[in-house]
Structures are given as C-alpha cells and as structure tokens.
TORPA-4810 file (N, C-alpha, C, O; in nm, 3 decimals):
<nodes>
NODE_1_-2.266_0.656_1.720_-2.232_0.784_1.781_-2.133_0.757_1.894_-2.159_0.666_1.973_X
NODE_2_-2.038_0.819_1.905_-1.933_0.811_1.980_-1.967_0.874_2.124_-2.067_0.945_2.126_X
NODE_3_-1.894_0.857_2.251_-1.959_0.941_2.338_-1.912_1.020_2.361_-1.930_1.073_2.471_X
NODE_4_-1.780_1.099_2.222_-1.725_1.239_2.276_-1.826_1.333_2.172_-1.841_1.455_2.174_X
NODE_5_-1.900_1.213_2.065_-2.030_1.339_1.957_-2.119_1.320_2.071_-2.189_1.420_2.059_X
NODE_6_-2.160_1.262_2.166_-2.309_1.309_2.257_-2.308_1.428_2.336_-2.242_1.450_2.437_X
NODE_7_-2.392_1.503_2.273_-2.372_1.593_2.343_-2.498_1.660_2.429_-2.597_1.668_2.357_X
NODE_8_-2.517_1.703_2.545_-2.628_1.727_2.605_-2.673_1.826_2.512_-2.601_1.895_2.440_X
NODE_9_-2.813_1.830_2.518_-2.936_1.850_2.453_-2.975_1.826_2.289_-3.063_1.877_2.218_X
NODE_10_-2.860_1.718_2.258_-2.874_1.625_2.148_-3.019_1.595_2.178_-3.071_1.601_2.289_X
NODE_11_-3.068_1.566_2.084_-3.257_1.519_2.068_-3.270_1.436_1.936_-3.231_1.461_1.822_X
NODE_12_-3.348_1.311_1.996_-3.397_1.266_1.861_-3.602_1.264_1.838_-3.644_1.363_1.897_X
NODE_13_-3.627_1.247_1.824_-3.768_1.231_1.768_-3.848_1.138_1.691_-3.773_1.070_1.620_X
NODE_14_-3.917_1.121_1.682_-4.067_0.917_1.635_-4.139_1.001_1.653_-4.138_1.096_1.731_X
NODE_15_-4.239_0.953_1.546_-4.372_0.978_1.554_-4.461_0.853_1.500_-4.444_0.778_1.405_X
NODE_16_-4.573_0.863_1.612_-4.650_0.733_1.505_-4.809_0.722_1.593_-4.830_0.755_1.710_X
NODE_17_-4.893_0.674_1.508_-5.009_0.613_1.555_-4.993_0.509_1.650_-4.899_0.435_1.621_X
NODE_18_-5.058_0.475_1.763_-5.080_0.381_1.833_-5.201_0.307_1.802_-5.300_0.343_1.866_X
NODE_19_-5.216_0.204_1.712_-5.346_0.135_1.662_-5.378_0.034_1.744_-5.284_-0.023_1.799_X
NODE_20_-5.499_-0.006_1.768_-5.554_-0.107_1.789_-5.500_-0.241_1.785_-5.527_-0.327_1.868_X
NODE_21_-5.407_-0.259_1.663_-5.374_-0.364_1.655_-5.211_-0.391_1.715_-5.160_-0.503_1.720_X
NODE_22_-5.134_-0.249_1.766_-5.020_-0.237_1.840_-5.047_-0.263_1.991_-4.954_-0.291_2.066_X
NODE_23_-5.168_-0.254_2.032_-5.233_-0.247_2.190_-5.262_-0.416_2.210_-5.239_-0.479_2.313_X
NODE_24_-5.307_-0.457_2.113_-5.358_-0.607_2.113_-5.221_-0.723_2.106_-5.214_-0.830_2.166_X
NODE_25_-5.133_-0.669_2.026_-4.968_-0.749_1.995_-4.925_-0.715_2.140_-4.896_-0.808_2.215_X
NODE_26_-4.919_-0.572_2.188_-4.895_-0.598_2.308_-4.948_-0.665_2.406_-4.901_-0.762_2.465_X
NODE_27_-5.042_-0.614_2.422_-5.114_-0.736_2.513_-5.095_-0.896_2.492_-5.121_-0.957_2.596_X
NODE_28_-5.065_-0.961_2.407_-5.037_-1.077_2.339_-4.918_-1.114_2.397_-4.897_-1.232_2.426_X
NODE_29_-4.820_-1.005_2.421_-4.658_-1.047_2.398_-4.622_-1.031_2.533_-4.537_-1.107_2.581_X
NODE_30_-4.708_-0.889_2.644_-4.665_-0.911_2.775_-4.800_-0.958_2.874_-4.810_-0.892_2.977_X
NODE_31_-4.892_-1.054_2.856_-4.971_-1.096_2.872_-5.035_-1.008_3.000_-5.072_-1.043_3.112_X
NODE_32_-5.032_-0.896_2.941_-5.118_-0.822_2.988_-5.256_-0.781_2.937_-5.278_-0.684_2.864_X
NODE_33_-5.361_-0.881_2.995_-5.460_-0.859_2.897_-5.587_-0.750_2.983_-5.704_-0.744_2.946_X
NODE_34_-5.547_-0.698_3.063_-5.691_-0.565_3.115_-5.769_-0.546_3.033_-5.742_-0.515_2.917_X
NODE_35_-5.876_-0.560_3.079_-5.955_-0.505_3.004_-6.009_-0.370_2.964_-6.108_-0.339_2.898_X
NODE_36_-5.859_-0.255_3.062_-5.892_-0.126_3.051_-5.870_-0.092_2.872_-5.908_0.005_2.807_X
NODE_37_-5.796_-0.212_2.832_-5.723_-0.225_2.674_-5.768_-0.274_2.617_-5.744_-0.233_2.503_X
NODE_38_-5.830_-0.352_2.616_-5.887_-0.466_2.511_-6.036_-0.432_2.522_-6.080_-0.439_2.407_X
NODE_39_-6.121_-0.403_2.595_-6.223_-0.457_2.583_-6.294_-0.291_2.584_-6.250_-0.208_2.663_X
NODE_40_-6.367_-0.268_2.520_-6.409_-0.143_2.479_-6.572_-0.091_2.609_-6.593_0.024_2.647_X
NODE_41_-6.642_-0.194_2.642_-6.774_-0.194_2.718_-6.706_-0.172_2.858_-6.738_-0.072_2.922_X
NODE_42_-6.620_-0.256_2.905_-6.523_-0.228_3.022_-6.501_-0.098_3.014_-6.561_-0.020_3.088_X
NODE_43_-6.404_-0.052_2.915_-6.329_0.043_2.929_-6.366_0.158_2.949_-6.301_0.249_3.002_X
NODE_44_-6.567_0.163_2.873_-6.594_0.257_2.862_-6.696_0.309_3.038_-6.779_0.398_3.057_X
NODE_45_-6.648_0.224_3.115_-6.717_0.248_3.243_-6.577_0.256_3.359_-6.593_0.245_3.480_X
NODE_46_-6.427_0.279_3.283_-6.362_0.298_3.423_-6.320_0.435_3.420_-6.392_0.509_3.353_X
NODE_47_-6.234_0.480_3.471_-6.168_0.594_3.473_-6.169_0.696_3.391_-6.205_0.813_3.398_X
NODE_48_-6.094_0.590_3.264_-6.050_0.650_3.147_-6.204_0.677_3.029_-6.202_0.757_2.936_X
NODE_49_-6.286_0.618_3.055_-6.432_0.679_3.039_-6.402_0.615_2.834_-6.463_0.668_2.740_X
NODE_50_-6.309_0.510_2.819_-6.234_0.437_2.706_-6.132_0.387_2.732_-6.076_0.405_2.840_X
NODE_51_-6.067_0.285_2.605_-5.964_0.208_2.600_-5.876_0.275_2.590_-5.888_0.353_2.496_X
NODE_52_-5.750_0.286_2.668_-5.643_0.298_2.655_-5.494_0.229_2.648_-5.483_0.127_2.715_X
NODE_53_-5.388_0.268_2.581_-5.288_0.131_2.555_-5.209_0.135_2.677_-5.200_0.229_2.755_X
NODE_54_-5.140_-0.004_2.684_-5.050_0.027_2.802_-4.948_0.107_2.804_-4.871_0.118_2.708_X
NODE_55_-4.934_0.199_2.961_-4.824_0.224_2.941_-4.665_0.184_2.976_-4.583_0.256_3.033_X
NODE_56_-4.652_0.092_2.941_-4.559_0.018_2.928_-4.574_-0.009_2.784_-4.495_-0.103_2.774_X
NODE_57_-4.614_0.006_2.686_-4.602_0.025_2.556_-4.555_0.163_2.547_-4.459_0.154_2.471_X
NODE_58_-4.564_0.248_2.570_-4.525_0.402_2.562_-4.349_0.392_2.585_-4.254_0.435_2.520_X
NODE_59_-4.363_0.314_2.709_-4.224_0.281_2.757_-4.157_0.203_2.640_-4.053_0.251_2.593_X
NODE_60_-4.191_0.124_2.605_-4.135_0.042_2.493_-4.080_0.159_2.330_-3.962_0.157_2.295_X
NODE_61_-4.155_0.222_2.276_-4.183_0.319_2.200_-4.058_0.404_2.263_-3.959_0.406_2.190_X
NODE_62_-4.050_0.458_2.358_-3.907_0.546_2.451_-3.791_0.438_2.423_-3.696_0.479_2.356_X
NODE_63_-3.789_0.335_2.457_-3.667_0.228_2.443_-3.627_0.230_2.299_-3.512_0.239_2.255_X
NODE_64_-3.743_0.218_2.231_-3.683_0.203_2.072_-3.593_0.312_2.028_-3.473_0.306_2.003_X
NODE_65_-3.678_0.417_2.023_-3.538_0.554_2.011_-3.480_0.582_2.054_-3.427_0.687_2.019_X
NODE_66_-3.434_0.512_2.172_-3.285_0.527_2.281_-3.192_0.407_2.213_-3.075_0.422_2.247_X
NODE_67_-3.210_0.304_2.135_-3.154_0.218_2.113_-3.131_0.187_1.988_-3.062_0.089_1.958_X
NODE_68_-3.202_0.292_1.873_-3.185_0.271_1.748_-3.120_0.413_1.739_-3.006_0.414_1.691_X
NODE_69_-3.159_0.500_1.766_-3.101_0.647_1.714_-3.021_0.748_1.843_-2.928_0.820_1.809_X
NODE_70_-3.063_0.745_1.979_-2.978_0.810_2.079_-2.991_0.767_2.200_-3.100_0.757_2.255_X
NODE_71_-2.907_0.744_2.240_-2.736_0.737_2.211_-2.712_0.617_2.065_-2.611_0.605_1.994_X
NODE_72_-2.817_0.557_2.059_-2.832_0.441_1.947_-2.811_0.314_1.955_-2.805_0.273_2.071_X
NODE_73_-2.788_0.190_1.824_-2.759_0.087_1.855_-2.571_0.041_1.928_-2.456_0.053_1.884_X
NODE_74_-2.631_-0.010_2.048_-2.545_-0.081_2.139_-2.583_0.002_2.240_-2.516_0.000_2.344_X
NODE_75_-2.691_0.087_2.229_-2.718_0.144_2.385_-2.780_0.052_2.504_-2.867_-0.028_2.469_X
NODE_76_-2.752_0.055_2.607_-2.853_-0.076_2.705_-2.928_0.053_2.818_-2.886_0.155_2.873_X
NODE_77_-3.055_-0.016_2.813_-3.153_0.043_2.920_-3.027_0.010_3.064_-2.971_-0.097_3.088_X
NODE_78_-3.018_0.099_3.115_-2.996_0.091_3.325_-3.118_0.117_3.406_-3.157_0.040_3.494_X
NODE_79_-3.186_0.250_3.369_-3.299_0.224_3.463_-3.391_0.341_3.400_-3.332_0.440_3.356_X
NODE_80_-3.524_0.336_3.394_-3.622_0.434_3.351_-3.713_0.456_3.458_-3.769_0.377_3.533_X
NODE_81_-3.717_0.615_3.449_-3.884_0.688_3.551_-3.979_0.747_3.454_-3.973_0.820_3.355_X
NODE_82_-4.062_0.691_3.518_-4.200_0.665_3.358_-4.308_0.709_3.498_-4.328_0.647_3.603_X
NODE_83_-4.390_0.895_3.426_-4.464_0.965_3.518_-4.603_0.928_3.427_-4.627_0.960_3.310_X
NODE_84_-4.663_0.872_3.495_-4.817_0.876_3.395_-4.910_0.990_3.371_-5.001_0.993_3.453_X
NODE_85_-4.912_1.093_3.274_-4.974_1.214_3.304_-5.115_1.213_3.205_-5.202_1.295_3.232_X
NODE_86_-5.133_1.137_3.113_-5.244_1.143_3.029_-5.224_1.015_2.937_-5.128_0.987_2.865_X
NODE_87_-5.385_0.920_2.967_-5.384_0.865_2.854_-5.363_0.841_2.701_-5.391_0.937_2.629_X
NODE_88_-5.312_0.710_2.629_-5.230_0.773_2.509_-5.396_0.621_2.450_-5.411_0.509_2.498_X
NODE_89_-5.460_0.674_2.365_-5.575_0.608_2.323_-5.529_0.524_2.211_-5.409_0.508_2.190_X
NODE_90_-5.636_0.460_2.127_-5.641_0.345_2.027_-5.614_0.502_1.926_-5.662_0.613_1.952_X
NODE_91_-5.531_0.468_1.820_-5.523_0.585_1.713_-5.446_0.700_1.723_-5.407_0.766_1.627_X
NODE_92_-5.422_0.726_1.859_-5.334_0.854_1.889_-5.191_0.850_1.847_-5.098_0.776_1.878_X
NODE_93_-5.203_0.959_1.761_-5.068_1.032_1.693_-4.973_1.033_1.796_-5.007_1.131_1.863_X
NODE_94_-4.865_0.978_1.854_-4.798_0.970_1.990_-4.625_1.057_1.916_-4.558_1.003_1.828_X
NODE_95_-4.595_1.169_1.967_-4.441_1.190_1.995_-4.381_1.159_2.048_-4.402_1.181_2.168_X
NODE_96_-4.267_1.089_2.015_-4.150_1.067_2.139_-4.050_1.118_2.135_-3.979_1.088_2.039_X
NODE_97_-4.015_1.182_2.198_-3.875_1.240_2.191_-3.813_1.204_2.332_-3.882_1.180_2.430_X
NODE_98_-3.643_1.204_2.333_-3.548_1.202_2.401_-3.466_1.315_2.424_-3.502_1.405_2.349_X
NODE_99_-3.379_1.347_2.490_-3.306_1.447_2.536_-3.184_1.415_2.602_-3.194_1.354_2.708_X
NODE_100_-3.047_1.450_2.550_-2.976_1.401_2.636_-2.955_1.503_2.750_-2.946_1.619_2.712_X
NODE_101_-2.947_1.481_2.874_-2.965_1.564_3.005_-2.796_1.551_3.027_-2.744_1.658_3.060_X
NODE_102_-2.735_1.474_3.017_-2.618_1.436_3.104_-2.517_1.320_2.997_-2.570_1.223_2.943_X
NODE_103_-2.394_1.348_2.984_-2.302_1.240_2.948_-2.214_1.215_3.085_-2.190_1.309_3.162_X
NODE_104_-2.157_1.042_3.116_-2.139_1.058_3.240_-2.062_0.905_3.166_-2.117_0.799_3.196_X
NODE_105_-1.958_0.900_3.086_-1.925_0.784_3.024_-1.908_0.692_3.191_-1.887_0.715_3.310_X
NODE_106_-1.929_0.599_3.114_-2.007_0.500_3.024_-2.111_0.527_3.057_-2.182_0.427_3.043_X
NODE_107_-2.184_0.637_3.110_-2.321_0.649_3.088_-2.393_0.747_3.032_-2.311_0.836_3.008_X
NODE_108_-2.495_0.781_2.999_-2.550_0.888_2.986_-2.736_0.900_3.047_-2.814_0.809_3.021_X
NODE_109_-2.771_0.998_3.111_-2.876_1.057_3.154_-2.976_1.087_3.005_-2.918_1.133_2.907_X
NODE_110_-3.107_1.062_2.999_-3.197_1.105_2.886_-3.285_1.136_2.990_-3.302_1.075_3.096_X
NODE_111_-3.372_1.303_2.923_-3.512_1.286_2.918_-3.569_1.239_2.854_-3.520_1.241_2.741_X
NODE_112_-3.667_1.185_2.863_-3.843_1.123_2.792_-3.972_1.135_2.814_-4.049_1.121_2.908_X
NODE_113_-3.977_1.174_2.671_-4.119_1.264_2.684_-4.212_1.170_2.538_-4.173_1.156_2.422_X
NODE_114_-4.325_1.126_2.595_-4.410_1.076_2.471_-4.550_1.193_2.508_-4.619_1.198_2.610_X
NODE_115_-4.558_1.284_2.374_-4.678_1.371_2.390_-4.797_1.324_2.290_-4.782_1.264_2.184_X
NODE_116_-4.921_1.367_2.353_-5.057_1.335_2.262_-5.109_1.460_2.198_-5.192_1.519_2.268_X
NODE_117_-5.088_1.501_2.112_-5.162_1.646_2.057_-5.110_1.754_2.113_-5.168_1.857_2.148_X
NODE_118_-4.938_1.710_2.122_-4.882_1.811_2.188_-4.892_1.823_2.293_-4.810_1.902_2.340_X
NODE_119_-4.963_1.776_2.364_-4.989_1.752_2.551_-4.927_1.633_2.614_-4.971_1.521_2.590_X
NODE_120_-4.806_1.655_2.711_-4.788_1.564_2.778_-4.834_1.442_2.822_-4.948_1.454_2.866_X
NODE_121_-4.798_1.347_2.826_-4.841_1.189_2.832_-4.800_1.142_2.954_-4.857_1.121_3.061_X
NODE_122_-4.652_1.127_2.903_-4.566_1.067_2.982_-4.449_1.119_2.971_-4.395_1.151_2.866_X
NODE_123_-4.387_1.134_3.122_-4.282_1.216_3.128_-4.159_1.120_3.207_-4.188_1.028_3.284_X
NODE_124_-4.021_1.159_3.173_-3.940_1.062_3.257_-3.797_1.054_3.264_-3.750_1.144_3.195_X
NODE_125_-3.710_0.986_3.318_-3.608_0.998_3.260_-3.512_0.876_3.286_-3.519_0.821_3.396_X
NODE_126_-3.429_0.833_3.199_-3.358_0.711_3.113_-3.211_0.750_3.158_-3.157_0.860_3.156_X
NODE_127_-3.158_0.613_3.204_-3.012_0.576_3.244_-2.975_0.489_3.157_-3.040_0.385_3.166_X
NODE_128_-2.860_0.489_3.042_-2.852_0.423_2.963_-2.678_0.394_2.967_-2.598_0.484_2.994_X
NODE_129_-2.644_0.277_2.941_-2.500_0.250_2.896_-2.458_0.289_2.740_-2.504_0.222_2.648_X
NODE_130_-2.391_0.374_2.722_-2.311_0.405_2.642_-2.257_0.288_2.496_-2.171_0.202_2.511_X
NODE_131_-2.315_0.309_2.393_-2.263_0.222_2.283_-2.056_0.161_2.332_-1.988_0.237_2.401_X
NODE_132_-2.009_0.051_2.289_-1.882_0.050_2.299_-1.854_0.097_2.191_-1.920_0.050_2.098_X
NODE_133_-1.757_0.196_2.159_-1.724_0.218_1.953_-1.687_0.096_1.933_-1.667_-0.003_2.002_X
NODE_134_-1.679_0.133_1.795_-1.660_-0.003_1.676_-1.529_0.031_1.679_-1.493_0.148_1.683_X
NODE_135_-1.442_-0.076_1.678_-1.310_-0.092_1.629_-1.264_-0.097_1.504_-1.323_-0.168_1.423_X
NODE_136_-1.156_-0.026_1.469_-1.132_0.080_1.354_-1.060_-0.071_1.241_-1.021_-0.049_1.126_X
</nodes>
C-alpha cells in the first residue's frame, strides 16, 4: 500500500482464539513466566479471580496487523500506548482491529483496539513508519 492509498479511517481486522498453548509459547519466548498465566491455583486467588494471557501478547497480536496488512509489510513499530481495560483469558475469541487516525508521511498514526465479546480490552494507539514503495 502506497502512502498516497492510506487513507484515514482505512481499517483492517484478525480475529482469533487466544489458547493456552499461545499464552505458554509466550511465556517461553519472553520469559515471562507469572504465574498470573501459567499457573491456574495462583491465578485463581489474584485479582483476575483466573489465568489470564499477557498483555503484551495482545500487543504482539496489534503488531501483526500493522505489519502484515496496515499500513502492511515494511511497516516498522515507532511507538505504541497500550490502555489495559479488561482481561483477555485462555480461549477468548480476541478482535483486533486498527484504524488509521492520521497519515503524516513517513509516518502514520493508528488506533488499536483488541475487543473480548465485543467489550473493550485494550485500547491504544500506534506510531508507525511508512512501507518504502517497491521500485517499479
């Protein structure tokens, strides 16, 4: 996508389960091992009253569709605000969607939003560098 096709309130959209076994790879890969995530007897005596995944996996899940589909591949993260509004559990159907707020070559402004049952999760918003086009 070029950055004269981005156009504000361009949107893309993911959907997917967050399994058990996506919470555990994470935990594996950013050695974040809490036991608010992993461990189910813990989990079920803190806050969250259960396990919940990180969110910094949610964040990850937001990166993927900023970098595969909008603005897309050759996009680079600049900086993300990631609002924690509701746990995203083992199994939960998670939406993500993006929004473009702003083109500002070479940059562009996104909202990000990952919802649980249609209810806000996580809310935020994404500074991204602009794909370079492909040479003709």
């Amino acid at each position: 996508m070029s950055h004269t096709a981005l156009e504000v309130g361009a949107t893309a959209v993911r959907t997917r389960v967050v399994s058990d076994a996506d919470i555990r790879a994470f935990a594996a890969l950013s050695g974040d091992d809490n036991p608010v995530h992993l461990d189910d007897d813990y989990a079920a005596r803190s806050m969250f009253k259960g396990r919940v995944a990180h969110g910094m996996l949610a964040g990850a899940l937001i990166s993927a569709l900023l970098g595969t589909e909008l603005p897309g591949p050759g996009a680079v993260y600049l900086s993300q605000k990631l609002d924690f509004k509701r746990p995203i559990r083992p199994g939960d159907e998670v939406t993500v969607k993006v929004t473009v707020s702003a083109v500002e070559p070479p940059r562009a402004i996104l909202s990000t939003q990952v919802l649980v049952r249609g209810k806000l999760a996580v809310d935020g918003e994404a500074v991204v560098a602009l794909p370079v086009a492909k040479a003709s």
